[in-house]
N, C-alpha and C positions, 0 to 999 in steps of 0.2 A: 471420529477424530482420534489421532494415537494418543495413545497417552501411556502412563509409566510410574509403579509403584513401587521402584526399584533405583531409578536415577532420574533427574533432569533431563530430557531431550533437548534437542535445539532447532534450532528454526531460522528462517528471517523471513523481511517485510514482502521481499517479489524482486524490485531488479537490481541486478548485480553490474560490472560496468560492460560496455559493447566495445568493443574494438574503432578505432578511431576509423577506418575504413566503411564501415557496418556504418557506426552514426551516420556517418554524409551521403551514403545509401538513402537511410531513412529519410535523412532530410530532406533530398533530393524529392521523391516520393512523395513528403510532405505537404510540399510545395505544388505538387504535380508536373513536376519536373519529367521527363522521360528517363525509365529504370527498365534497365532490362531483367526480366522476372527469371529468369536462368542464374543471372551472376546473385541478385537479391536472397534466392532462398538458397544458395551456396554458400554463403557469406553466415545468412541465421544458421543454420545447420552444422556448419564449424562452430559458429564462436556460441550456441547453444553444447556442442558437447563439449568445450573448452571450460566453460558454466560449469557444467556437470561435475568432471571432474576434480576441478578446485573447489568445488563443494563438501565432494567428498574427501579431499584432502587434507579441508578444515576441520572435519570433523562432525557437519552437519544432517542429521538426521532425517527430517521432515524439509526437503529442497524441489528446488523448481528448473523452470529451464532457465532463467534471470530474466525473461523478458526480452529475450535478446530479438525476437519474431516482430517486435512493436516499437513501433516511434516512441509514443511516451504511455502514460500508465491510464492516459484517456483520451486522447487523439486518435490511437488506433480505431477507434469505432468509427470514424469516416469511411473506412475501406472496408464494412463490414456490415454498415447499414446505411440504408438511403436517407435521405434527406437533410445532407447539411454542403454547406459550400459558402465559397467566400472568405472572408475573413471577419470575424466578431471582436468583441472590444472585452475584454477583462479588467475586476476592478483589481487596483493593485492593493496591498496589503496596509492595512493601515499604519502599523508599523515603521513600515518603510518610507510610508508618505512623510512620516514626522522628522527621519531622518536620510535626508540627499545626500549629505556627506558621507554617510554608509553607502549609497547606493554609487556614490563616486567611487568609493574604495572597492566596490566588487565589481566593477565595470569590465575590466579587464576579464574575467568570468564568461559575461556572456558574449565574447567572442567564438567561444568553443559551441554554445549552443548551436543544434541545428533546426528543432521545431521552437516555434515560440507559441508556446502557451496562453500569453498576453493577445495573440490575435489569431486566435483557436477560430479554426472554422465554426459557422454560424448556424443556426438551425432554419433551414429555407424554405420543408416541403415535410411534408408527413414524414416519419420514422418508423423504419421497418428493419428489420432483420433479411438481410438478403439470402444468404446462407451461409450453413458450416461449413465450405471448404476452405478457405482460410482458417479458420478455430481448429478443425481438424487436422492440418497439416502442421499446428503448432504442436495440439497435444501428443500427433503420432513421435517427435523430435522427445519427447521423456519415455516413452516406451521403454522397458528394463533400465530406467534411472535405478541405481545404487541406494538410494533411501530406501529406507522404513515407510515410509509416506512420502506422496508427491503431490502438491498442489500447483495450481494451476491459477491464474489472478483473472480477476475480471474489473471493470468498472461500474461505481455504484450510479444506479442514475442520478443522484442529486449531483455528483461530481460533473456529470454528463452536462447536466443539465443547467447546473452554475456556472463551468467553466468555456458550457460552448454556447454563444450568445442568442436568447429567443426570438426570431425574427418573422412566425408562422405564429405559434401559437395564441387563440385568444386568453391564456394564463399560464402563472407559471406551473401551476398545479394541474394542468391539463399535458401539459411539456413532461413534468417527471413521469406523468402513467403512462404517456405515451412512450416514454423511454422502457421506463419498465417493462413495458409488457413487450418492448422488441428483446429486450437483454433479456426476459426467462428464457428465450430461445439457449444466448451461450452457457448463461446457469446450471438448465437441465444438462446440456450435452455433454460440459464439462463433469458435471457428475454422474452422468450415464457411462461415462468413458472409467470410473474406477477412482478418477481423482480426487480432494479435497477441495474444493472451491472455497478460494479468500476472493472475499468484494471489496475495491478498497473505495474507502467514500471519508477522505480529508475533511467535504464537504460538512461531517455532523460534528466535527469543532470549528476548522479555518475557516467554514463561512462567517462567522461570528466576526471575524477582523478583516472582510474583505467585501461581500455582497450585502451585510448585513451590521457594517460597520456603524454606521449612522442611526443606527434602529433601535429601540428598547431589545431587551434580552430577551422579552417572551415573542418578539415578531422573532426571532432568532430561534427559541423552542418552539416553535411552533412549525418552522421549516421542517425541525429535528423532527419531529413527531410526522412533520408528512412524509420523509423520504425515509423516515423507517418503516413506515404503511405500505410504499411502494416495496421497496426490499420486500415484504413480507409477502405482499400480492404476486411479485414474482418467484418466489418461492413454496408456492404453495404445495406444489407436487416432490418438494427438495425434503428429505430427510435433515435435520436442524444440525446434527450432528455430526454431517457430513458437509457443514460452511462453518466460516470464521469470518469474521470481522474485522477492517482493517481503518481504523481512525486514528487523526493525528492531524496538529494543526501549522501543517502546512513544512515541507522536509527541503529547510531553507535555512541559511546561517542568518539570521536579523533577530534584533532585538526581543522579539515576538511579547513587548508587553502588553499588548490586548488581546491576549489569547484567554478563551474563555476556560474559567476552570474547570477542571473532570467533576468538580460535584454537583456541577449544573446540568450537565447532559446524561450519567451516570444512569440513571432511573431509566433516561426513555432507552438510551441503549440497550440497557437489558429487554427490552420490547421488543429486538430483533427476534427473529428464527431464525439463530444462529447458536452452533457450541460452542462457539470462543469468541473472544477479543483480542484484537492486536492493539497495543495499546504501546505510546510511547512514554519512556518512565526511566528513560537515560538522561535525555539532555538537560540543563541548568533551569530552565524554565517547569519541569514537570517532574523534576526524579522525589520531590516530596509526595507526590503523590498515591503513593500506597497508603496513606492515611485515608483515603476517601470509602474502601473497601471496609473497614471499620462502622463509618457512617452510614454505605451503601452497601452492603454484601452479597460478594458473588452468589448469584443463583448457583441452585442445585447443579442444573442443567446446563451451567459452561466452566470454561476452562479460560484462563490466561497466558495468551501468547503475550510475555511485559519482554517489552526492549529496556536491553539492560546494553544496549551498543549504541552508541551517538552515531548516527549518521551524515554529520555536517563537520564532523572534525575529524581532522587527522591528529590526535593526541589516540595512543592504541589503550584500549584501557586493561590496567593491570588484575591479572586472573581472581586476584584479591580482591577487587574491588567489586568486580561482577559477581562474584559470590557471594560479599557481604550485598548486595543490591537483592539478587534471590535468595538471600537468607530472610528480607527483609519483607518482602513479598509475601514470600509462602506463609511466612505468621501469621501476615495482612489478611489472606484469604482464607482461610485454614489449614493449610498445608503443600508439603510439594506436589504433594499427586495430582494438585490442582493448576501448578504454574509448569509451562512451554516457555526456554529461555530463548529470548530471540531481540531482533536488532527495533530503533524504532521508526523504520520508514526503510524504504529500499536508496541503496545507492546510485542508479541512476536512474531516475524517475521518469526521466528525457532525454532524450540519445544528446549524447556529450555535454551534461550539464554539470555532471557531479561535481560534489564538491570535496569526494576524498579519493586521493591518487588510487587508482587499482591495487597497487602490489601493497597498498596500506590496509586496502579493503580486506583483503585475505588475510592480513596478519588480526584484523578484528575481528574477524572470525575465525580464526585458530585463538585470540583471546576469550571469548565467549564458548567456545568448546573446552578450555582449560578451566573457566572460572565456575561453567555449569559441573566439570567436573568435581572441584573442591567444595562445593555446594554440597553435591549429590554424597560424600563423603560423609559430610556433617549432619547433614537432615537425615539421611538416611540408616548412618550409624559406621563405624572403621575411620580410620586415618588416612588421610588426605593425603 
C-alpha cells in the first residue's frame, strides 16, 4: 500500500456518482429487466473514464474507476456468482425505525433510486463464483489510470451475507464461508492484476443497528469476530499489505444514534489481514473518534485511510477544517506517515441514490486535496 513520508496522499471510499442514464441501465439489469450488453458496457466505459479524469482533477492520488461497472457496492455479486434470486427482506436501521417523520422528509429521495437494497436478492442455491470476465473487464477500464495507486473495491462477505437474505443455508455462519471462499476468487484476481484491493464490509459496525439491533453487543462481536475470520480465510494467499479495509456504519443521512462505537469493534478489526482501515471520522456522529487510537493503537502493520469528507452532505468542508481534522489524526496515531486522507463512505453507493449533488462531489474533493495539502505543510515542516 502507498504511502508517504513527505505529504498527505488522498484517497476515497470507492464510488463516485454514475450518470443518470448509467443508473437506470443498472437498474434496469437489476431488476432483470432486458439490457442490451453493447449499450451497458458503453455507458461503464465512458462514465468510468469521465470518473478518472475528475479524479485527477481533484487532486486525488490513490483512485479507482467509481464503481461506475456496478449497481451498488453489493448487489453486483448476483451477476457474478451463482446462487441467489428472488427478492429478500432487509432489516431497516434502527434508527430510522424510531423516527418516520425523518423517513417522511427523505421520501422524496428514493425516487431517484434504482436498486433497492431493502429487497436485495436472496440466497436460493449454493454460492459460487462463476468467473472473472465480468471482474476483468472492470479492472481492464483503470489500465494506465493517472494515480500513484489504483484500487479496485470488492464486497465483504458479511455485507453479502447480512444484506442478501439466507434462504439455503442451514447457518448463518455456514452462509458467510460459503461466501467467502466464492469472493477469494475476485480478491486474488484483483490483486494479481497490480491493484490495491478495498473490501468494504459496513457490515462490522451497521449491523450493530440493523441485523443485530435487538441483541446484546457481544451476539454483535461475536458476528465481528466471525466475518473477520472469513476475510481472513479468504485472504490467505493475499499479501496484507496489498488490502484495506473499508467500515462504516452505514453511508446514510439519519440520526444514526445506535451506532456502535469504534471502541468496541476496534480490537477485533485490527485482526484483519489487512494494511489499512478506511474508517469514517468526518461526519457529526464519529469525528471524536480519533480518541479511540489512544486507547487502541494502531498496529505496526497498518495505516489509516480517516475520512475526513462527510459524505451525506452537501455543506463542502472548508480546507481548514480537513487539516485541522488530520492534524488531529496523525497525533492520534503516531504520526502522518501513518494517515491516507480520504472521504468516509463512497458517494454513490447505489446507482442514483446519493445523497450529494455531483458537481458538490468534486468540489469535496478538490476540498480534501487542498486541506491534505495544508496538513502536509504543517506536519511535515514550510508554510502553507
Amino acid at each position: 500500500m502507498l504511502t508517504s513520508d513527505t505529504r498527505l496522499l488522498t484517497t476515497h471510499a470507492g464510488s463516485l456518482p454514475r450518470p443518470t442514464a448509467l443508473a437506470a441501465l443498472h437498474g434496469r439489469r437489476s431488476r432483470g429487466e432486458a439490457v442490451d450488453g453493447d449499450e451497458l458496457a458503453a455507458a461503464v466505459a465512458a462514465a468510468t473514464a469521465a470518473a478518472i479524469e475528475a479524479q485527477r482533477a481533484a487532486g486525488i492520488d490513490v483512485g479507482n474507476d467509481g464503481e461506475q461497472a456496478r449497481e451498488s457496492f453489493v448487489t453486483y455479486v448476483q451477476h457474478r456468482m451463482t446462487g441467489f434470486g428472488g427478492a429478500g427482506r432487509r432489516h431497516l436501521m434502527r434508527d430510522l425505525r424510531e423516527h418516520p417523520d425523518f423517513l417522511e422528509l427523505v421520501l422524496p429521495r428514493r425516487e431517484r433510486m434504482q436498486v433497492d437494497l431493502m429487497a436485495a436478492p436472496a440466497v436460493v442455491a449454493d454460492v459460487t463464483y462463476r468467473d472473472t470476465s465480468e471482474l476483468d473487464a472492470e479492472c481492464a477500464l483503470v489500465d494506465g489510470a493517472p494515480f500513484a495507486e489504483t484500487f479496485m473495491t470488492a464486497a465483504s462477505p458479511g455485507i453479502v451475507a447480512s444484506a442478501m437474505e439466507n434462504r439455503h443455508y442451514p447457518s448463518t455462519a455456514e452462509y458467510v464461508g460459503a461466501v467467502a471462499a466464492a469472493l477469494r476468487t475476485e480478491y486474488e484476481a484483483i490483486v494479481e492484476r497490480g491493484l490495491l484491493l478495498q473490501i468494504d464490509a459496513p457490515d462490522l459496525a451497521l449491523e450493530r443497528h440493523t441485523m443485530f439491533a435487538a441483541a446484546p453487543l457481544s451476539e454483535f462481536l461475536d458476528w465481528v469476530a466471525l466475518v473477520v475470520a472469513a476475510i481472513n480465510d479468504a485472504l490467505t494467499t493475499v499479501d496484507p499489505s496489498r488490502v484495506r479495509l473499508h467500515v462504516c456504519w452505514g453511508n446514510y443521512e439519519g440520526p444514526h444514534t445506535h451506532d456502535v462505537p469504534l471502541d468496541d469493534i476496534l480490537a477485533l478489526l485490527y485482526e484483519a489481514r489487512v494494511g489499512g482501515l478506511v474508517l469514517s471520522m468526518a461526519n457529526a456522529r464519529h469525528a471524536h473518534e480519533h480518541g479511540c487510537f489512544a486507547r487502541h493503537p494502531l498496529p505496526d502493520d497498518k495505516v489509516l485511510v480517516a475520512g475526513v469528507i462527510d459524505t451525506t452532505s452537501n455543506y463542502v468542508e472548508h480546507p481548514e477544517v480537513v487539516a485541522e481534522r488530520l492534524e488531529r489524526i496523525a497525533a492520534a496515531v503516531g504520526g502522518p506517515e501513518r494517515v491516507i486522507a480520504g472521504t468516509d463512505c463512497g458517494f454513490d453507493t447505489t446507482a442514483g441514490i446519493g445523497d450529494v449533488a455531483p458537481s458538490v462531489v468534486w468540489e469535496k474533493l478538490r476540498a480534501l486535496r487542498a486541506g491534505a495539502d495544508l496538513a502536509s505543510a504543517r506536519l511535515y515542516g514550510g508554510a502553507a
